[in-house]
N, C-alpha and C positions, 0 to 999 in steps of 0.2 A: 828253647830252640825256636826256629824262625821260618815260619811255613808260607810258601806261598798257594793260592788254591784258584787255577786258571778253570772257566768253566762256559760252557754251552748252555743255555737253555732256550725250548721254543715257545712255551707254552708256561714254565715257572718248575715243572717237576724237581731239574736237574739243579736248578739255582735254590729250590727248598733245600736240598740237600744240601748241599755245598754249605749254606746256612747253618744246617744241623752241625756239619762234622766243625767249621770255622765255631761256632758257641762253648762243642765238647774240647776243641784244643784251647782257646782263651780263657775258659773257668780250670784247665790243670797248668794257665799261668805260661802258654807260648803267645809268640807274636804271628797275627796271621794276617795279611795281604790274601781278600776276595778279589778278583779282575773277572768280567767279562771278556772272553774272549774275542767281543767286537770293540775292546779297547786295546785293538794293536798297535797303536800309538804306545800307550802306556808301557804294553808287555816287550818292548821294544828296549826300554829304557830299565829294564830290572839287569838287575846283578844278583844272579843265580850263587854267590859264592856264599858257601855255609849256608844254605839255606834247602830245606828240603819241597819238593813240588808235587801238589795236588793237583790232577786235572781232571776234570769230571764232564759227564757229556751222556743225553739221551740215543739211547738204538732205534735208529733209522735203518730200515732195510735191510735188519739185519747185520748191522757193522754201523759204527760212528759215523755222525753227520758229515758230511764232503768240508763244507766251514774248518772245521777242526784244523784242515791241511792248510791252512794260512802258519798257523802255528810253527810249520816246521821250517819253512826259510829263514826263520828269525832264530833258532835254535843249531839250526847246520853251519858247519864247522869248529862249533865250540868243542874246548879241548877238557876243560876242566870237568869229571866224572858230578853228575848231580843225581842224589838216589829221588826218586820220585813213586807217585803211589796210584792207581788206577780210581774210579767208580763211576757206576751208570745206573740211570734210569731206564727200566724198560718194562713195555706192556705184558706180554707175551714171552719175549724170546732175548736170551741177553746175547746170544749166538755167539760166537766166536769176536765178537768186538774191541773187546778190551786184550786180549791176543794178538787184532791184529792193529791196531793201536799202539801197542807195548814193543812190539817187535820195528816198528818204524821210530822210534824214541830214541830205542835201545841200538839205532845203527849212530845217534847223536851224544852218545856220552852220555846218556842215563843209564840208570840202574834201576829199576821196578823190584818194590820193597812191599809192597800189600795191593792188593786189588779186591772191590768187592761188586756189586751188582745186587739192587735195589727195586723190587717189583713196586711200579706204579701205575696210577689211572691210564689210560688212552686218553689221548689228543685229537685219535682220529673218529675215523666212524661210529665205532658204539659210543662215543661222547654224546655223540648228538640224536641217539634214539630217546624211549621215552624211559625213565629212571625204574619202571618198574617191568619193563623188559628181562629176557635172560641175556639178551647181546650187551645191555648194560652192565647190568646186575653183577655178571658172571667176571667183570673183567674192571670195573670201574673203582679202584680200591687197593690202596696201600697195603703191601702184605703186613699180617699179623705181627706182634713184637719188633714193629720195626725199629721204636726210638732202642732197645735194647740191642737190636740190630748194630745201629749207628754209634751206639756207645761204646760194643765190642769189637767193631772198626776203629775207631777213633783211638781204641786202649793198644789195638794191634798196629796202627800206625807209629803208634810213640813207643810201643816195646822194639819195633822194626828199624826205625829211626836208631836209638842206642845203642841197636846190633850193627847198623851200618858205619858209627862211628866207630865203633871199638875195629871193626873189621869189615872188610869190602862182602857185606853181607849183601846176597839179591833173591828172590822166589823168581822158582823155576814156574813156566805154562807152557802151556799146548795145544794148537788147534787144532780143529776137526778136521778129517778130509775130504769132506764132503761141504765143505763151506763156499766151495767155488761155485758148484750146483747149486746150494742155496739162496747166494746170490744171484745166481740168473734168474732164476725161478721169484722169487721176490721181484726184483726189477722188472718182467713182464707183468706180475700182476698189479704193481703200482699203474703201469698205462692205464688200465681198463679199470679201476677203482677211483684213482685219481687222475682222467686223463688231462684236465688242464686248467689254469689258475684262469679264473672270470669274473667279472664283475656285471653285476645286474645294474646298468648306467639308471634307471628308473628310483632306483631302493638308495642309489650311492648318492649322499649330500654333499660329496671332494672337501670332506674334515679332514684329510689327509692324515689319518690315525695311521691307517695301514703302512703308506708310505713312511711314518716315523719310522715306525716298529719292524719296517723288513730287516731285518740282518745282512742281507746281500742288494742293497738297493734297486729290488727287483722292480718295486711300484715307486714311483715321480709325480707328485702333483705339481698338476703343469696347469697354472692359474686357473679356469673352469672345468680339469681333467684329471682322473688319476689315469696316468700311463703305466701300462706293462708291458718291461721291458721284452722279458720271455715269457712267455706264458706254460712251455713246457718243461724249460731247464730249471727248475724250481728246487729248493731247497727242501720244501715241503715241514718248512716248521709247524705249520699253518698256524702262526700267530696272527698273520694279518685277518682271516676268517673267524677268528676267536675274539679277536678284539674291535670288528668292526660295528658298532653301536647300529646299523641302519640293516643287519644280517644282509650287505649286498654281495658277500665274496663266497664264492663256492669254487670245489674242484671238481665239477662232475655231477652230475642227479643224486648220488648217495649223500653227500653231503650238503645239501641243499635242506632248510627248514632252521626255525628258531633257534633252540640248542645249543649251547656254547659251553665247551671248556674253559669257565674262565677263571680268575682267583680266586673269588669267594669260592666257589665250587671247588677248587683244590686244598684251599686252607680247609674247607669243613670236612674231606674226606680224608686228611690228615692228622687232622683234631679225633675226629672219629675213631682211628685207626692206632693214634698214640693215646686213649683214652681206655687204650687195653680192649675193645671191642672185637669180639670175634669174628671173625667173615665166614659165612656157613659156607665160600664159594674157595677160600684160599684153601682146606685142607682136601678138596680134590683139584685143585691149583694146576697139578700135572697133569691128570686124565682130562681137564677141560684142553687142557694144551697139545694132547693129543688125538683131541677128538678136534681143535680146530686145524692141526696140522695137516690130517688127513683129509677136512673138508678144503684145505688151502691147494694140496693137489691135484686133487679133484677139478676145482675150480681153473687151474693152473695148465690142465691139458686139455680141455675143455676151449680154452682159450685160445690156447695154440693150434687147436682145430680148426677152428674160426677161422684166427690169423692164416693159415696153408691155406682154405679154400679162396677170400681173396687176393690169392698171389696167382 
């Protein structure tokens, strides 16, 4: 069979993966086409016929990266039915994402055949505390048996696959309905966490790294300057903060200091993790998550307190 595997990443999580499952289908002897999804040029020029689609993508806010929706204008009006298969990376919460992802595909002649969702490190704030913290500690870490994980994806992609050929096989999903709430809720507390992309002009030497690596050509170096374009409509991959060598980009005072999500740091927390290594933190994995959900509301109206008294 002939897989194509479209994929997001901001930071390397999403693109490990995408890595993983592309190895596990070429060693059982398929053809597999990796694209970043910031090769729309490319993904422009594929021919979807006979061929099944992977697309994979990190939870942002709660639901798939904004980026993502480039994808769909290039996919709209096609007629020909293509079974296609979900998965994500996420910190904390895979929320309703891949739902509603699948449900905007599936208004294009797809067909969603497996979907999975892949607990990883943070990209954001507890990335950049100190390693022997609990805000790290607690959250900085591939879940347990994941390469087992990915293999019983990868097995359930190709038994799914056969089923779709023999007959118009699809998996049924379901969102939450409280998803709308949690997107709003999420969304005000990105303001105040991360309220805006900066540059320390002092720290910045204009290597113009950032500006390569933005995904939405948000940073421009402009001969002795890097310009920003928006500094609030931001994608929030925060690749360019992770990969700036002079630590001059920050969103905000929490993210401000040394500390970096970068490769090496993800490859060794991966190795770690596929090396069969227990996480004393992932088998209460869910009481951490709701003991930060709880603290996230909290935070959440607290905020909008605030916000009412300056209005």
């Amino acid at each position: 069979m002939e897989f194509v595997l479209l994929y997001f990443s901001g930071t390397g999580n999403t693109k490990l993966i995408s890595e993983e499952i592309q190895k596990r289908l070429e060693k059982d002897h398929h053809k597999v086409d990796l694209i970043s999804i910031e090769s729309l040029d490319k993904i422009k020029k594929l021919d979807l016929k006979n061929k099944i689609v992977g697309i994979g993508f990190p939870v942002y806010k709660f639901t798939y990266p904004h980026i993502m929706e480039n994808i769909f204008p290039i996919f709209k009006g096609k007629k020909e039915v293509t079974p296609f298969f979900l998965y994500c990376s996420y910190t904390r919460f895979e929320a309703d994402s891949l739902h509603n992802f699948a449900q905007k595909l599936e208004k294009m002649a797809f067909r969603l055949i497996a979907k999975e969702s892949f607990k990883s490190p943070s990209n954001g704030i507890a990335s950049m505390k100190s390693s022997d913290s609990y805000e790290y500690s607690s959250v900085m870490f591939f879940e347990d048996n994941i390469t087992d994980k990915l293999d019983q994806f990868t097995n359930e992609i190709i038994d799914n696959s056969f089923k779709y050929q023999n007959k118009d096989f699809r998996i049924k999903h379901r969102g939450n309905f409280l998803d709308s709430l949690r997107l709003k809720i999420v969304k005000d507390i990105e303001r105040t966490k991360y309220p805006k992309l900066e540059i320390d002009r002092e720290k910045c030497n204009v290597c113009g790294l950032c500006a390569k690596n933005c995904p939405e050509s948000n940073l421009i170096k402009m001969n002795d300057n890097i310009k920003i374009v928006d500094d609030f409509a931001c994608l929030h991959c925060l690749r360019c903060m992770h990969h700036c060598p002079q630590f001059a980009i920050s969103f905000g005072k929490l993210t401000e200091g040394p500390n970096r999500y970068t490769i090496k740091v993800k490859d060794k927390l991966f190795e770690k993790a596929s090396n069969g290594f227990k996480e004393i933190y992932w088998q209460d994995f869910y009481k951490i998550r709701s003991k930060w959900r709880r603290v996230t509301i909290k935070y959440w109206l607290k905020h909008r307190k605030k916000e009412n008294k300056k209005r």
